[in-house]
N, C-alpha and C positions, 0 to 999 in steps of 0.2 A: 518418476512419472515421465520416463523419455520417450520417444516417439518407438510404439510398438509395445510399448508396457504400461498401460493407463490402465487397465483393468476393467473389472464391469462396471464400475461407476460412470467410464462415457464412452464415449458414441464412433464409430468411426471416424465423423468429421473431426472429433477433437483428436486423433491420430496425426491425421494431417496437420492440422492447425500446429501441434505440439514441434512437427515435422518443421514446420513455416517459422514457426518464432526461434526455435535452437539455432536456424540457416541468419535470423535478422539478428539474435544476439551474438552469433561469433563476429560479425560485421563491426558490432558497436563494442568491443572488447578493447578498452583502451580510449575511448572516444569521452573526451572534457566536458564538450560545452553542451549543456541544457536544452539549449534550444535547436542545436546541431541534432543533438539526441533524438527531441521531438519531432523534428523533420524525418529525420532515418525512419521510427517507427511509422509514421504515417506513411511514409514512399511503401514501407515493407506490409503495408493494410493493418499493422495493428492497432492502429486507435480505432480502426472501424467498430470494433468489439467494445469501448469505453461507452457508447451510444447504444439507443435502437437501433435497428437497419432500416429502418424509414427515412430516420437521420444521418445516418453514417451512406446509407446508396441510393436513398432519394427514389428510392422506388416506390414508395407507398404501400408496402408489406411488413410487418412484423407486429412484436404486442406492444410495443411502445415500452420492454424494457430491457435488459442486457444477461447474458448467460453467461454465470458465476463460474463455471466448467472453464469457460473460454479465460474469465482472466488469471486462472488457476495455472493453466498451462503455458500460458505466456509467461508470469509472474513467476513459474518457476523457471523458463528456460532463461529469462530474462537476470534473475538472481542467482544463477549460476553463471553466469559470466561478469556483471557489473551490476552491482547495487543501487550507483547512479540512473543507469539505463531504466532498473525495477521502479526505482523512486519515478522518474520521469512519466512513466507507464501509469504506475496507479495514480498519480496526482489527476491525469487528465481524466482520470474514470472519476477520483472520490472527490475532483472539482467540479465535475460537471456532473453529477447522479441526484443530486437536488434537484436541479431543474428538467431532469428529465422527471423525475417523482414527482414534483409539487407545480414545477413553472408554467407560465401560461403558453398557449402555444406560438405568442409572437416570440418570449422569449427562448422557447427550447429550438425555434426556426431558426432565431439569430445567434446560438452559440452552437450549438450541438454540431452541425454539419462543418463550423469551424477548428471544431476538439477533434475530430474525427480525421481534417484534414491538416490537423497541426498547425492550422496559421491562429489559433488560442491557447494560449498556455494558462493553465485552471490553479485555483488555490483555492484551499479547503480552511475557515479562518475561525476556529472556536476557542481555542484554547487562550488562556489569559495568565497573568500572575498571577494572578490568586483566585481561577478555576482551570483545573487540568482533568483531573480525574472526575471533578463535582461540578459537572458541567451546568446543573441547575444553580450554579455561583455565579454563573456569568453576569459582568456589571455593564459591558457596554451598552448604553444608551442608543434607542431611536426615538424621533418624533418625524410629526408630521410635515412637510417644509413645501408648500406647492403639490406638484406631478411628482413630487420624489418625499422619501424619507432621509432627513440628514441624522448619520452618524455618530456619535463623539465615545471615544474609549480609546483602550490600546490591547492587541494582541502579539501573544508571543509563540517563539517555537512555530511560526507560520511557513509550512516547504512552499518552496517557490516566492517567496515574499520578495519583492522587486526585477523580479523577472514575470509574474503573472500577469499578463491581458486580462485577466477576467477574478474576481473571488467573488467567492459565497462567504458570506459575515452574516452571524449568529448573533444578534443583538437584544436587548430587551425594552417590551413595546409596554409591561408591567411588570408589579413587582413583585408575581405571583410567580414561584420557582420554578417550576415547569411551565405550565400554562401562560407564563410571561414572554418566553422565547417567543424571536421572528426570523427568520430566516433573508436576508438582503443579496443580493445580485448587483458590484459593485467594480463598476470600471478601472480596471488597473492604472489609469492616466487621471481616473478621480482628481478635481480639488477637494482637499483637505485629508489627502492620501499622502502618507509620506512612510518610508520603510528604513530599516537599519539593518544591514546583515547583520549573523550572528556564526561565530566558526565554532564548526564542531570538530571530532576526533578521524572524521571521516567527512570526503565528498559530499555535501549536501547542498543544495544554492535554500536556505533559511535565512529566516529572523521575524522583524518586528516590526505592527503595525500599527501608526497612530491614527487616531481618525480623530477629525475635528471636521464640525459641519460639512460631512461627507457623505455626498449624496448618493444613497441606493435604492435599486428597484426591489419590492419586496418579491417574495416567494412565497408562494401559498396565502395563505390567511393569518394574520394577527394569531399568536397565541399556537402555530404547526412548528413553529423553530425547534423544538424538543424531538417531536415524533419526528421530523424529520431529518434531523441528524440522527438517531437515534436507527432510521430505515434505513439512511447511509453507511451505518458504520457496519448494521449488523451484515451489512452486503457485500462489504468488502472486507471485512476484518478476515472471512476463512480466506482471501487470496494474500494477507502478509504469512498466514501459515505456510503456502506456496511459495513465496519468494524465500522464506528461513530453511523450506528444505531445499531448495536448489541451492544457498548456500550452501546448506549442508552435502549434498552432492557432491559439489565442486572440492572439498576440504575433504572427504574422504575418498574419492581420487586422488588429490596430489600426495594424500598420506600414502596409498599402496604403492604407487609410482616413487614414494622416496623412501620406503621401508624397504623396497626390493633389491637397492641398489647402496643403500646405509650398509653398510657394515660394522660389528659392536662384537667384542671377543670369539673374532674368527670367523662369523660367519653375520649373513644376511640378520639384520633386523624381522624381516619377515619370516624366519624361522625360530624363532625367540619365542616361548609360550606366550608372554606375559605381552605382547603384542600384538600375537593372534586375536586375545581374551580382549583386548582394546578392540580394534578392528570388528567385530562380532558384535559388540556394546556400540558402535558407532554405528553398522548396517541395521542393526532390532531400531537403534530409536530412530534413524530415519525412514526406515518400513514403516512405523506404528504412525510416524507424522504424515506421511503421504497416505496414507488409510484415513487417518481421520479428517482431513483436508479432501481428498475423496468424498467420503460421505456426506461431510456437511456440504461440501457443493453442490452435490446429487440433489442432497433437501431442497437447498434452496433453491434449484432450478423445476424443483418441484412444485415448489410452492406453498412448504412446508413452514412452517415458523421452526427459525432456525439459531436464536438467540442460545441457546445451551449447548449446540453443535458446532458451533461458529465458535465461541468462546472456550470449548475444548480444542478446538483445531490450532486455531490460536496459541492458545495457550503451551499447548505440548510440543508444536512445532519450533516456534522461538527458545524455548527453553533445551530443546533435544538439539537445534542447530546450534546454540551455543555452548552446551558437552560438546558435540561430535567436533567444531572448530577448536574445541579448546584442547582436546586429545590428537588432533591434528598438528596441528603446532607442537604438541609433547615431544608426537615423533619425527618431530623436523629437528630437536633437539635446537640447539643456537641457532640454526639457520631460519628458525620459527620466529625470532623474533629481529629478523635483519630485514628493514623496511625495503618494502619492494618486491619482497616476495607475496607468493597468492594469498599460502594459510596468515601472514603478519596484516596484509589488507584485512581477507573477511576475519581476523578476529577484531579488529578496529569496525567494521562496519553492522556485523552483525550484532553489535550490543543495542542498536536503539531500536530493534523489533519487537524486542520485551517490553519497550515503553508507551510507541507509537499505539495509538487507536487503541487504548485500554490497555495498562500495564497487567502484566502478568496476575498481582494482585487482585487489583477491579475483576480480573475473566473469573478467577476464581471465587469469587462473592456473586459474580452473574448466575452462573453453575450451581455455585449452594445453595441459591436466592431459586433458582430454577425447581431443584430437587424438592425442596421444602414448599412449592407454591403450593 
């Protein structure tokens, strides 16, 4: 999906756009700090897109919600060059897309236009020890405490967890599985906020959040916490498809460029059948992932119910980016697995996209669960 090849599925403006974010992520290629990041993307306008454009340019025009196209093209130009940069991106949308959907409008005033301009760094907080995928598990506790709701739980696997200004916390207001979720709006400087990082295999600023008499504002109404993570997820989930084929992109480039130039009994790797037949199995599945990531954006900016489309996008995407990186790497031979290089990164970074926002599994029961409704 590079700029001039997006196909019918969008628009001329996303041409451009797609043009805009390839020029801001060669910038951020190599770039560490989190927050450094989110600065960059805001200078370069793309958090404007994380937002409405009433929020994001203060003009007082738009529909009060955000076009899935736009984080499509970013999130893939963005994950073809650093996964960091991709992470940093979508947090600020799937931290802040709550309270653009449910929040009242003093609170979408006082965060949104600050997500947009990077002085908010967003975190997205449902996941727990012992609810990931069965999110109707979630044990964190709210009650009523004053002007506010206090807290008490812990979550884990949280991006951005002590670097976040701002989180949305998924709490329970009863102890009805769905219908007990609430959604909270919760000060990164909170008392009774305290975080733990957690290191992974790859760049991620993560971990873990305890809450003890920790006070938040709610979101929405008693008893929306489900439906609205649930609107969040389905929203973003086709843009991690985006970011897995720009990985993917990026891995079957450095593969041609080092096939061309490998030499294996006498001549070029790239003349070799048996790597042609790779190479072709690497181009179908990331065509077929950028098609389907396509479409389902299309839906959703349609306005379609897009829970079976999104969950295919998903699904095929994260699972085709990690063939095409893993065949990458084959033909880098040894040099595939010498830290430092591209394919030895994304094949370290791109394993947690299968897991992230509904593991590959869960898509797949979304899907069958869809078919059989």
């Amino acid at each position: 999906m590079s700029a001039g090849r997006l196909g019918p599925f969008f628009e001329e403006r996303h041409e451009a756009l797609a043009a805009r974010a390839e020029e801001a992520a060669g910038k951020l290629d190599g770039e560490e700090d989190p927050r450094r990041i989110v600065e960059k993307l805001a200078a370069a306008g793309l958090l404007a897109h994380c937002v409405p454009s009433e929020f994001a340019h203060g003009n007082g025009n738009g529909n009060g919600s955000i076009d899935v196209r736009d984080l499509c093209v970013i999130r893939r130009a963005l994950g073809y060059r650093s996964s960091l940069a991709d992470t940093m991106f979508a947090m600020q949308g799937l931290g802040s897309f709550p309270v653009t959907l449910a929040g009242s409008e003093d609170q979408r005033r006082a965060l949104l236009p600050r997500v947009a301009r990077g002085e908010a760094i967003c975190a997205f907080a449902i996941t727990e020890p012992e609810a990931g995928s069965d999110v109707s598990a979630v044990a964190t506790r709210a009650r009523r405490g004053g002007d506010h709701y206090l807290l008490d739980g812990e979550k884990t696997f949280i991006s951005n967890a002590g670097i976040a200004d701002s989180y949305v916390v998924f709490a329970r207001t009863s102890d009805d599985r769905h219908r007990g979720l609430t959604a909270f709006l919760v000060d990164g400087a909170a008392p009774g906020l305290t975080t733990t990082p957690i290191e992974l295999i790859a760049p991620h600023p993560i971990g873990r959040l305890m809450l003890q008499d920790c006070p938040g504002e709610r979101i929405g109404d008693e008893g929306d916490g489900f439906r609205i993570a649930m609107a969040t997820l389905d929203r973003f989930r086709t843009s991690v498809g985006a970011a897995a084929a720009g990985m993917a992109a990026r891995a079957l480039d450095e593969a041609i460029a080092r096939v061309k130039v490998r030499r294996q009994f006498g001549k070029p790797l790239a003349e070799q059948q048996a790597t042609q037949l790779a190479l072709a199995e690497m181009a179908l599945d990331l065509e077929a992932a950028d098609l389907l990531v396509a479409k389902a954006a299309w839906l959703g900016d349609r306005g379609d119910k897009v829970t079976r489309a999104a969950a295919m996008a998903k699904l095929h995407a994260t699972e085709a980016a990690q063939r095409v990186i893993d065949r990458a790497l084959q033909l880098h031979g040894g040099l595939g697995v010498v830290r430092g290089t591209v394919v030895e990164r994304l094949y370290r970074e791109v394993r947690a996209l299968r897991i992230y926002e509904g593991t590959s599994e869960i898509q797949k029961l979304v899907i069958a669960r869809d078919l059989l409704r």
